[in-house]
C-alpha positions in Angstrom: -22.8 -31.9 -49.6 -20.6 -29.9 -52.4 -21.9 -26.8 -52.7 -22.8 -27.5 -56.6 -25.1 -29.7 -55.3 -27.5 -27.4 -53.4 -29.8 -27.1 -56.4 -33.1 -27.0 -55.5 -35.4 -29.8 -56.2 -37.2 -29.9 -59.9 -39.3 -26.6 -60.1 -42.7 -26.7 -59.3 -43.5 -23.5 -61.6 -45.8 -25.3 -63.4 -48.5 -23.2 -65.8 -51.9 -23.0 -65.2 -53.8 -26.0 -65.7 -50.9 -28.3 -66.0 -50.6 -27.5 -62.3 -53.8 -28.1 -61.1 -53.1 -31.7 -62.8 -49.7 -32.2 -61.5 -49.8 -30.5 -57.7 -52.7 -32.9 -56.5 -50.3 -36.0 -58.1 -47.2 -34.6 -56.4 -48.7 -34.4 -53.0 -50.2 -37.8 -53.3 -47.0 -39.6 -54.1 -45.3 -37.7 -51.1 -48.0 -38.6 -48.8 -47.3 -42.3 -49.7 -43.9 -42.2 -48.8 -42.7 -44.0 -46.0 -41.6 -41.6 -43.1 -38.1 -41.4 -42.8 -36.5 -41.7 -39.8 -32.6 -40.9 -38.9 -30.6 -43.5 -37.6 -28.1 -41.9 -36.3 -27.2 -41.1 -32.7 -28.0 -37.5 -32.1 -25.9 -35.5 -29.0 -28.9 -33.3 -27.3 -31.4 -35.4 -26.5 -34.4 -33.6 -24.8 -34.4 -33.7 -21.4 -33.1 -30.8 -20.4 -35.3 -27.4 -21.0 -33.9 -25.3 -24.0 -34.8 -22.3 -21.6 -32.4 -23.4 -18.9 -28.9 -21.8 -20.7 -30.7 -18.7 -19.4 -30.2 -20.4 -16.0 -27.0 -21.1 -16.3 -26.1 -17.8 -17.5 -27.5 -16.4 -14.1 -24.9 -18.7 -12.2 -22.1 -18.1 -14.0 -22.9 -14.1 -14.3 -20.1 -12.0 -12.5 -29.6 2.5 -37.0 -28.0 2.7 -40.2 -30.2 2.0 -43.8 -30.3 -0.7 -46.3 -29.7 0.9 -49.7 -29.4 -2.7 -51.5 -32.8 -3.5 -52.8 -33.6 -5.6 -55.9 -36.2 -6.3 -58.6 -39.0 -7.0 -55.8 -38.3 -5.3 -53.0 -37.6 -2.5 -50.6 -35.7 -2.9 -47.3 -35.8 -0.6 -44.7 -33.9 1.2 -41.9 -32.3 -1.6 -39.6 -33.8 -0.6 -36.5 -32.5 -1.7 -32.9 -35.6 -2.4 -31.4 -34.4 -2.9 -27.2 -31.2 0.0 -27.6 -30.3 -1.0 -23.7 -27.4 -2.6 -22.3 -26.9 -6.0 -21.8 -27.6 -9.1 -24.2 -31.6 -9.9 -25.4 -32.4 -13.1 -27.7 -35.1 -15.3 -28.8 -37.9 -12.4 -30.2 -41.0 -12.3 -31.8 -42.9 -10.0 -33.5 -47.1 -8.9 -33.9 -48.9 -6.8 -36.3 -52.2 -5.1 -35.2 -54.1 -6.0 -38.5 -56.7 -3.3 -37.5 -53.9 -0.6 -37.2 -51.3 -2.2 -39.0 -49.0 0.9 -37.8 -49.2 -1.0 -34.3 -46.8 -3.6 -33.7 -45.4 -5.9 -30.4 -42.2 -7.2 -29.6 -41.0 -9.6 -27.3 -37.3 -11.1 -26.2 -35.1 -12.6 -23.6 -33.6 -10.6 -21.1 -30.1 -12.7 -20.1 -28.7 -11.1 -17.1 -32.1 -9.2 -16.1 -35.2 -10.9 -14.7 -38.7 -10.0 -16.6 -39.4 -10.6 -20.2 -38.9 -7.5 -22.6 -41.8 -6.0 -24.2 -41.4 -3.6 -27.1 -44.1 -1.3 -28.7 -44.4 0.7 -32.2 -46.9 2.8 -33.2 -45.1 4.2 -36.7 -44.7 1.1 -38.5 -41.9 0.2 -36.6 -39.7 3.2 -37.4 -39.6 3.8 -33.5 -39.8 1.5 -30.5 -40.4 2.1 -26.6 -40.1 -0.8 -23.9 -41.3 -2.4 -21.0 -41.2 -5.7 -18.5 -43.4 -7.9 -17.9 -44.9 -8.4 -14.4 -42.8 -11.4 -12.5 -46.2 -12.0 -10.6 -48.9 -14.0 -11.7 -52.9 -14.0 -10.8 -52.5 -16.0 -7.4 -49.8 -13.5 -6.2 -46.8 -16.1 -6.9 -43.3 -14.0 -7.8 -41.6 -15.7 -10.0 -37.5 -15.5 -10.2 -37.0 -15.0 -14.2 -39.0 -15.1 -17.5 -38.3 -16.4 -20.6 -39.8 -17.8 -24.3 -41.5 -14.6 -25.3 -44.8 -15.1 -27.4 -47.0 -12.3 -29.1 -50.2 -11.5 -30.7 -53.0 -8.8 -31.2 -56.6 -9.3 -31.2 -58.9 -7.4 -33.9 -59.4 -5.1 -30.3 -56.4 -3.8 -30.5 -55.3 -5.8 -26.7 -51.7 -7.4 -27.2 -51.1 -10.6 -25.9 -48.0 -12.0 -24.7 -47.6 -15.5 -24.0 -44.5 -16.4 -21.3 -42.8 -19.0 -19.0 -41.8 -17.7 -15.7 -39.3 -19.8 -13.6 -39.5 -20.5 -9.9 -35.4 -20.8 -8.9 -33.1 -21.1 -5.5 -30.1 -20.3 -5.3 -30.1 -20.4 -8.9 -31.6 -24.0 -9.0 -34.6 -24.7 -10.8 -37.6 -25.3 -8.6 -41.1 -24.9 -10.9 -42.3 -23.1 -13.6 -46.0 -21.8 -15.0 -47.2 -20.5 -18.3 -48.6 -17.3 -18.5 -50.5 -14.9 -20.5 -50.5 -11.2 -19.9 -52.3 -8.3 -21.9 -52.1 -5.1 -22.5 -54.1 -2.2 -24.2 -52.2 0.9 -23.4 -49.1 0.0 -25.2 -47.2 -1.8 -22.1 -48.3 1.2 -19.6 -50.1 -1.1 -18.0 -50.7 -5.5 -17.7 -53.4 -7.5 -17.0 -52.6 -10.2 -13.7 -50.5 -12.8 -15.7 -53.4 -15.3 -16.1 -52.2 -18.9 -15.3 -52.4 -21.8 -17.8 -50.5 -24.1 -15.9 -48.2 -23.7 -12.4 -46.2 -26.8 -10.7 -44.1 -25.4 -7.9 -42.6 -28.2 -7.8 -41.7 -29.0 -11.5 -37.8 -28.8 -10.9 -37.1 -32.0 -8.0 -39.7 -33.9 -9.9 -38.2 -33.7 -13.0 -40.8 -31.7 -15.0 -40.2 -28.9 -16.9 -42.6 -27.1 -19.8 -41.2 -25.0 -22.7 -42.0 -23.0 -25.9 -45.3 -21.2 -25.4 -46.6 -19.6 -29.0 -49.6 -17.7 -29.0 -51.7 -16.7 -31.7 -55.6 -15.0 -32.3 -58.3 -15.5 -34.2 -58.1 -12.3 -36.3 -60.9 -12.8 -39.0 -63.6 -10.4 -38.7 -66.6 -13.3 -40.5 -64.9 -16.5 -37.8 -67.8 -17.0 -35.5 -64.3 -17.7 -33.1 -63.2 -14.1 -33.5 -60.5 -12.8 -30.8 -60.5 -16.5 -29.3 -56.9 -16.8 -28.1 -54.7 -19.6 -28.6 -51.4 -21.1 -26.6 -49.6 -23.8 -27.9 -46.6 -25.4 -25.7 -44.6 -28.3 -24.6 -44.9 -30.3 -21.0 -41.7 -33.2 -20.8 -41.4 -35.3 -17.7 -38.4 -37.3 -18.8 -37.2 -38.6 -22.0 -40.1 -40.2 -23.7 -42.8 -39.0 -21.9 -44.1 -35.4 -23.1 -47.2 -34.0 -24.7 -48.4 -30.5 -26.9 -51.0 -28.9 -24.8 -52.9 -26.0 -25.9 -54.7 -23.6 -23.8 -58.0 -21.4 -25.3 -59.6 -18.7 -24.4 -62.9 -17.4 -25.5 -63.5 -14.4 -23.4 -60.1 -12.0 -24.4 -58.2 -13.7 -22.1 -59.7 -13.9 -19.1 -59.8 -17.0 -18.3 -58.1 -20.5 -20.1 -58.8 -23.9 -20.6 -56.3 -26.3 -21.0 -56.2 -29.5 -22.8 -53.4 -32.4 -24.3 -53.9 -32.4 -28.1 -51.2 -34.9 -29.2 -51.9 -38.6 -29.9 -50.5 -40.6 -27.5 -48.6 -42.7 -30.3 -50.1 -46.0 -29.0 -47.7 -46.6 -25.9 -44.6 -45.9 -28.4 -43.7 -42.7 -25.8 -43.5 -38.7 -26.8 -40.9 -35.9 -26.8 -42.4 -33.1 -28.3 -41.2 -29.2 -28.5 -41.4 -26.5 -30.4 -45.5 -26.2 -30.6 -47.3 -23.3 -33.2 -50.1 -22.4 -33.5 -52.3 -20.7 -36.4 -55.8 -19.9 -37.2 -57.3 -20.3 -41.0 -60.0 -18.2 -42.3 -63.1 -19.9 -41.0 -61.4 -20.4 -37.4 -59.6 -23.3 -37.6 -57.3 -23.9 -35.3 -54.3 -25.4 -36.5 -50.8 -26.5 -34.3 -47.6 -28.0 -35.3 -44.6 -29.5 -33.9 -40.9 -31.1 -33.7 -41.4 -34.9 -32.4 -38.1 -35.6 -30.8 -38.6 -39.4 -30.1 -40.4 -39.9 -33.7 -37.8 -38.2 -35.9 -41.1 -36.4 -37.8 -43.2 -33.0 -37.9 -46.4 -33.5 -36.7 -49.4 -31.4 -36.9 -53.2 -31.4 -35.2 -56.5 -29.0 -36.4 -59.7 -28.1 -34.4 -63.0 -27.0 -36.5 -65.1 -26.3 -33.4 -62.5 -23.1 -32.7 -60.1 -25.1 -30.0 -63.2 -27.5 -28.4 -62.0 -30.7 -29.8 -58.5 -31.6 -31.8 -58.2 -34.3 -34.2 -55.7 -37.4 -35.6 -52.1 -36.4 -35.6 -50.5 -36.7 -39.1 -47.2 -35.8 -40.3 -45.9 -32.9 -42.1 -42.5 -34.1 -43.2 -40.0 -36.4 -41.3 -36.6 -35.1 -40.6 -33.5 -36.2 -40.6 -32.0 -33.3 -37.7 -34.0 -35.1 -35.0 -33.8 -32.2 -32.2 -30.9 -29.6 -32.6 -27.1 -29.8 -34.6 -24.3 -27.7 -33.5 -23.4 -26.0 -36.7 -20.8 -23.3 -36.5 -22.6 -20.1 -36.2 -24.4 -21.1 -33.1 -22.3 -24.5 -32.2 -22.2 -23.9 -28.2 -26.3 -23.4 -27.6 -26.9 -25.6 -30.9 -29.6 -24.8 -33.3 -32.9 -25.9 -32.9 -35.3 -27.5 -35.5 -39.0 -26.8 -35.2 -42.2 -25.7 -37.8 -43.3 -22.8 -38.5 -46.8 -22.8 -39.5 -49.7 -20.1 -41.0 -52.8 -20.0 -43.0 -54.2 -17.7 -46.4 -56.5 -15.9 -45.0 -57.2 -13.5 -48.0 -59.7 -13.6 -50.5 -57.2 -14.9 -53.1 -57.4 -18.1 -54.8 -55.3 -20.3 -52.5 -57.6 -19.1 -49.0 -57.2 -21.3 -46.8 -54.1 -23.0 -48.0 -51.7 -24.1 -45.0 -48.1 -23.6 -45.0 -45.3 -24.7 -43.2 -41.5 -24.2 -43.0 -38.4 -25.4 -41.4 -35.3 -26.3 -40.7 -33.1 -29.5 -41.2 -29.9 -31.3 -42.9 -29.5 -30.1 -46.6 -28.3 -33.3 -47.8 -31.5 -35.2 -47.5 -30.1 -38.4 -48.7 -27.4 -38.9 -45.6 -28.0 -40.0 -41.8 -28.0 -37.0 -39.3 -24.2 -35.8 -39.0 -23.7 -32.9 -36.2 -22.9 -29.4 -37.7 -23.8 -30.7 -41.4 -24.7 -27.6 -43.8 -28.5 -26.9 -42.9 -31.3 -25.2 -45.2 -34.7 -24.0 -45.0 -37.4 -26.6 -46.3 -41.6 -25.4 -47.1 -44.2 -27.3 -48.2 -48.1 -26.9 -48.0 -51.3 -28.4 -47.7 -54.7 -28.2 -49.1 -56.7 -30.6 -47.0 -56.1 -29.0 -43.4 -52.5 -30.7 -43.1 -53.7 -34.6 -44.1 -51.5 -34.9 -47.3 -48.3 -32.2 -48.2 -46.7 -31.2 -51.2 -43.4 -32.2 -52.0 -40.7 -30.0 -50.0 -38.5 -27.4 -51.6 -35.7 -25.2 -50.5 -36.4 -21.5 -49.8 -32.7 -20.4 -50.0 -31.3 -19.8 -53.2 -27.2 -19.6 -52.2 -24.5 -21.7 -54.1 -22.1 -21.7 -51.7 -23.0 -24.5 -48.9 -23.9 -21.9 -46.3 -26.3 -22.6 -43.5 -29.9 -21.4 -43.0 -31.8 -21.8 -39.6 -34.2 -20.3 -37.0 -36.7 -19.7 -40.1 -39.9 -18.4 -39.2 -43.5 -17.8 -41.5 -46.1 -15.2 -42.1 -48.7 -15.3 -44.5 -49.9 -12.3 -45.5 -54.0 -11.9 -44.7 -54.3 -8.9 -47.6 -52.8 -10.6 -50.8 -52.0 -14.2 -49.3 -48.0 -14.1 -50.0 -45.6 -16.3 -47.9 -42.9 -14.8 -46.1 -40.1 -16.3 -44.8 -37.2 -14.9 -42.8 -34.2 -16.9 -41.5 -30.6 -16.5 -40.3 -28.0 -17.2 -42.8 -24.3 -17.4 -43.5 -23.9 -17.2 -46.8 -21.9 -14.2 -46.4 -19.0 -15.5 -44.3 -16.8 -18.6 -45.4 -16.4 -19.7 -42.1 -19.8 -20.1 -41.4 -19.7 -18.2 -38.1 -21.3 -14.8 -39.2 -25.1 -14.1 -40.2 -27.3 -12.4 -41.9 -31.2 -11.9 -42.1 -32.8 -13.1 -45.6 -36.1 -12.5 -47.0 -38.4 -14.6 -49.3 -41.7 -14.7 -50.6 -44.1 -16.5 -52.8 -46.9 -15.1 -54.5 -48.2 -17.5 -56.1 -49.5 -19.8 -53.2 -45.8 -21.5 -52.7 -44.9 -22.7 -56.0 -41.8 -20.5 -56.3 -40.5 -18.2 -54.1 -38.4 -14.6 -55.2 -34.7 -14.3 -55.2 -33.6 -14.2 -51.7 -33.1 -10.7 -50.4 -30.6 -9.4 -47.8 -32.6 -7.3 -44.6 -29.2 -7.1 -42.4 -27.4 -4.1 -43.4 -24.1 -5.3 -40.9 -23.2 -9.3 -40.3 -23.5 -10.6 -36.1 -21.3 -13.1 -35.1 -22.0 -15.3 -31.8 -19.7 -18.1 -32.0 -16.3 -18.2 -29.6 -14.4 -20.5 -31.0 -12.3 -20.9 -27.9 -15.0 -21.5 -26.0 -16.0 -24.1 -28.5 -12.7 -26.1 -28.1 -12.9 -26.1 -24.5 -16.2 -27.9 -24.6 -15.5 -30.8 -27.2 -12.3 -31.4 -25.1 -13.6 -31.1 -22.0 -17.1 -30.8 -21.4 -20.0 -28.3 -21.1 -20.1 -28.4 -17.5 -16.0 -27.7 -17.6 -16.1 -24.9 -19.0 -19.1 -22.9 -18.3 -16.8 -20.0 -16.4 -13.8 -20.1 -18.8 -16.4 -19.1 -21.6 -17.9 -16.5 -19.8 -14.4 -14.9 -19.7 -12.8 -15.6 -22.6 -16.2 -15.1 -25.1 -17.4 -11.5 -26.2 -20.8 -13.1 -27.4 -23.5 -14.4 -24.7 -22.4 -17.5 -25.7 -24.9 -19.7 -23.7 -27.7 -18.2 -25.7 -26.5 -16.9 -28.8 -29.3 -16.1 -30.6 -32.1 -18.2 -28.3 -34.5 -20.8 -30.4 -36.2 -18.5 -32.9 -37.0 -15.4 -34.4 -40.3 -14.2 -35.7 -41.9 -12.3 -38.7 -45.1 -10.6 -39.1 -46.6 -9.5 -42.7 -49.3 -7.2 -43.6 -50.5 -5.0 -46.2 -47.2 -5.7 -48.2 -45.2 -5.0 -45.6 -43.1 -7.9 -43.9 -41.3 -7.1 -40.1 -38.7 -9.8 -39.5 -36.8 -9.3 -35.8 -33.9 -10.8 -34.9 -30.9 -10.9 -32.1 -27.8 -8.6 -33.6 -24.5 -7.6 -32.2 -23.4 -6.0 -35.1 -21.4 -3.8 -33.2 -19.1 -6.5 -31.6 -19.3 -5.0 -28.3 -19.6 -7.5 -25.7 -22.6 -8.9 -24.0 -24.4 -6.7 -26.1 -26.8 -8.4 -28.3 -29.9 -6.3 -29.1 -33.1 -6.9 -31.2 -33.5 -5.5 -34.3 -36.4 -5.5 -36.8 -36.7 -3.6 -40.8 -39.6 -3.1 -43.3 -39.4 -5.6 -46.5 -42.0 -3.6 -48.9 -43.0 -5.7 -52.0 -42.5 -2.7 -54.9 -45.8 -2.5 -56.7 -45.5 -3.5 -60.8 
């Protein structure tokens, strides 16, 4: 698509009661549309576990501030959150919303073991770490951890959600899904309570992927500090399910249950499963169907008993992951990102989601197209969606991806952060953007630059290698001849917490180049009051 073209669709800022007229209207006609599904033949279909470049790293292993600000807001010191050697990726962020001075982080060790756990108590002006056990309840040592996941309860205990890996030899042999806790601050973890364990995952052909967690933070929800774990279980192409584990006593204990509709003997390939809780403890969970071409989304009432009818969000056109140039050797993944209002505003209880997928909208899937960041949101628990509209605002045909959503509970804004290229021709270089809408999506602000220094994880000679001979070819040339950790690049997603006003985006950097050195960083976005 030229990049003249990348106009966003016809505004939605519609006045007062016009809107209340027109939005209901809009979302009807989308819901009537027939889903779309693309044709095309897509390169990565998903049988193989999006964790597993970790793997395969293993086997082939031999603070400055942001003076720009504009009309709405102030961004703050770029702060590297892990500062220790070595690459990290794939991080999330928490906000206590008790103490919002308290916030968790989580990432991706690549060359070490345990999952990295990272702590503020100032806001998140300063950081101190620590790992994860390897060890879960029954004693089991697990080889490596990956797919960090983080929440806080209204307690004050932080939860991180995990997927340890069983290996030999460097071979995968099972996998589990854990939750540990903490409530000194990473001093000390709770036994890393099992959700499910197969030992046996890796002959079989089983693998799970993606746990997200989230609480039940509202003080009135008669499901206060329930717990919630959303993931992925796939046991070969076409045959998956979302399964979400609860638990009611601060995680303790979890049950486990398969919330997905079965699509009436059609088959499933599911990944990239979020959950998020609504004002009155709902329960909602949302997720990529690979075989279906579609986002999909569930909600419980009864705070996690019993799930619903499936309906879709939006279909897409990227079906599971495109290799555009920033991030062409991993590939980008497509997934939701949902959240709820929970403030006292006038959209409470409004659901939102955002994500990723070909700009051009009209076309069939084509691998490496320009990408963009798509939102829409519903008013009836996720049964009917307004039409979606692009977040980013750039001219210039650059791509967006790895977008990830907070609403904030105090003043119900949206917030979105993403990676973006907008800033390099070439497309290889990113940056960390900032929107928001306060005005229950309708419009979002000017996009807003949170990156003070551009990261670039692409190795183009790596990339030639593999389109003329294979993956599997040249796994050891390009850990030679590539500076980035170019098997993970920046992992599948980054995260974004919002509170009071304040938004705390996190991301992978390597700002400075150096090799194998990819850190996390996070910065304040303050909305400036009027």
């Amino acid at each position: 698509m030229k990049s003249s073209d990348k106009a966003r669709p016809v505004s939605l800022k519609v006045p007062g009661a016009a809107a209340l007229l027109l939005l209901p209207l809009l979302m009807m006609m989308f819901a009537s549309l027939p889903v779309r599904s693309s044709g095309a033949q897509q390169s990565s279909p998903y049988t193989e576990a999006r964790w597993m470049r970790k793997l395969q790293a293993r086997q082939t292993r031999a603070a400055s501030t942001n003076d720009a600000t504009s009309s709405s807001f102030t961004v703050g010191t770029n702060v590297d959150v892990s500062n220790e050697p070595g690459p990290q990726s794939e991080v999330f962020i928490a906000v206590d919303t008790q103490n919002p001075s308290v916030l968790a982080g989580g990432s991706n060790e690549i060359f070490r073991n345990p999952q990295r756990t990272n702590f503020s108590t100032n806001g998140g002006a300063s950081w101190v770490g620590a790992d994860q056990p390897l060890v879960d309840e029954q004693g089991t040592a697990w080889s490596f951890a990956s797919d960090p996941g983080v929440a806080i309860d209204t307690r004050g205990t932080i939860f991180f959600s995990q997927l340890l890996i069983a290996s030999v030899d460097d071979n995968f042999k099972g996998d589990a899904m854990i939750v540990n806790s903490t409530t000194d601050g990473g001093a000390t973890f709770s036994p890393g309570r099992v959700l499910k364990k197969d030992l046996n995952a890796g002959p079989a052909g089983r693998f799970e992927d993606k746990p997200f967690i989230t609480c039940d933070t509202n003080l009135a929800s008669p499901f206060r500090d329930n717990v919630y774990v959303a993931w992925d279980t796939v046991e070969g192409f076409g045959n998956g399910k979302v399964q979400v584990a609860r638990s009611t006593d601060h995680g303790v204990t979890f049950s486990t249950q398969r919330i997905d509709d079965a699509n009436s003997g059609s088959g499933t390939n599911e990944i990239g499963a979020d959950p998020a809780v609504g004002p009155n403890g709902e329960v909602y969970v949302a997720w990529l169907d690979v075989l279906n071409s579609r986002l999909q989304i569930d909600r419980s009432f009864d705070g996690g008993v019993t799930f619903g009818a499936d309906s879709t969000i939006s279909p897409m056109i990227i079906r599971f992951d495109t290799g555009i140039p920033s991030i062409k050797v991993r590939r980008a993944l497509v997934y939701p990102s949902i959240d709820v209002d929970r403030s006292s505003g006038p959209h409470r209880g409004r659901l939102y989601c955002a994500w990723t997928d070909q700009a051009d909208q009209t076309q069939a899937f084509v691998d490496a197209a320009e990408t963009d960041i798509f939102f829409a949101f519903s008013d009836d628990g996720g049964l009917h969606w307004s039409l979606p509209v692009r977040v980013a605002d750039d001219v210039v045909g650059a791509d967006q991806f790895y977008q990830w959503l907070a609403v904030d509970p105090t003043d119900g804004s949206v917030n979105i952060s993403w990676y973006d290229t907008r800033n390099d021709a070439a497309k290889r270089k990113t940056d960390i953007y900032f929107a928001r809408s306060t005005d229950g999506g309708l419009s979002f602000s000017g996009n807003e630059r949170v990156t003070t220094a551009s990261t670039d994880e692409s190795c183009p000679v790596c990339e030639d290698c593999i389109a003329q001979s294979g993956f599997n070819a040249c796994v050891r040339f390009c850990r030679r001849n590539c500076d980035a950790e170019v098997f993970n690049q920046y992992g599948d997603y980054t995260g974004i917490a919002s509170f009071g006003g304040v938004s705390h985006p996190i991301w992978t950097d390597r700002r400075t180049g150096e090799r194998l050195n990819e850190e996390v960083f996070t910065a304040s976005v303050k909305a400036k009051k009027r």
